[in-house]
N, C-alpha and C positions, 0 to 999 in steps of 0.2 A: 561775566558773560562775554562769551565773541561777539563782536556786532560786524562780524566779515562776512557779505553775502552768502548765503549755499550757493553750492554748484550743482547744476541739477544738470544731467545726462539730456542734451537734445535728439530727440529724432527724425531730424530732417537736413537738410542742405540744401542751398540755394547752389544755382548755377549760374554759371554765366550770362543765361537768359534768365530774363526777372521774370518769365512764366514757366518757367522748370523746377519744379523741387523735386528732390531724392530723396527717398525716404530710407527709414529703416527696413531692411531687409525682410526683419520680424516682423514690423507692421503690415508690408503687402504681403507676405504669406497666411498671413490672421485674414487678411482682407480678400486675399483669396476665396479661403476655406469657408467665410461665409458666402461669400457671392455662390461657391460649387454648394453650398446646402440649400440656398433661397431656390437654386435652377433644380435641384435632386428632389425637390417638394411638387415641384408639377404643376406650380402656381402659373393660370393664365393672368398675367397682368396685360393690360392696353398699352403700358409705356414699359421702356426699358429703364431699371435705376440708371441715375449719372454717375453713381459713387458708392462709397463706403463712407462713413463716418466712424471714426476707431479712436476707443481708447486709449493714449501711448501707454499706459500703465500696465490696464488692464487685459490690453487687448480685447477685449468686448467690444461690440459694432452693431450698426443696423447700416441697412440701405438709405440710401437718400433719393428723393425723384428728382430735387432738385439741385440747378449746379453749382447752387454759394449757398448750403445749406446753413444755418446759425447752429455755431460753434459754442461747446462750455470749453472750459479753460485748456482742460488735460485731453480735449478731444482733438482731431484732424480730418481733414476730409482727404482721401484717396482717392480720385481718379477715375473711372471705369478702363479708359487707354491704359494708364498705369498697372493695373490688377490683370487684363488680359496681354497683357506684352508677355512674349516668350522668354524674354531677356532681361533682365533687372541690370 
C-alpha cells in the first residue's frame, strides 16, 4: 500500500487579512441559490440568517442565524457579505 497522504482539492483561501477567506466560486454561487429560494418562499422571519453553511462536496446548505455556527468536517460557513457582494 501508499502510505503518502491524499490530496484533497481545498476550497478556500486565506488572505492577507486573517479575517478574509475566499471561497470557491462554486460554493458562493450554491450559497447564493439557496439564500435567493429561502427569500422566493415569502418566509417572514424576525431575524436575518448570518450565513450559509455549505457542503464543499456536496454543495447542499442550510441557513444559519448564527455567526460561528458548529461546523461537520466537509461543511463551511459563507458569509451573508460574501453571498450578497456583487463581485467575487
Amino acid at each position: 500500500m501508499n502510505s503518502t497522504p491524499s490530496t484533497r482539492k481545498n476550497n478556500l483561501t486565506k488572505s492577507e487579512d486573517p479575517n478574509m477567506i475566499f471561497f470557491d466560486p462554486t460554493l458562493i454561487e450554491a450559497a447564493r441559490n439557496i439564500y435567493r429560494k429561502y427569500y422566493s418562499l415569502g418566509v417572514s422571519a424576525n431575524s436575518q440568517p448570518m450565513g450559509i453553511v455549505i457542503n464543499r462536496d456536496s454543495h447542499r446548505g442550510q441557513l444559519a442565524f448564527k455567526n460561528k455556527p458548529v461546523l461537520l468536517p466537509r461543511e463551511c460557513f459563507i458569509p451573508i457579505g460574501q453571498i450578497e457582494a456583487d463581485t467575487y
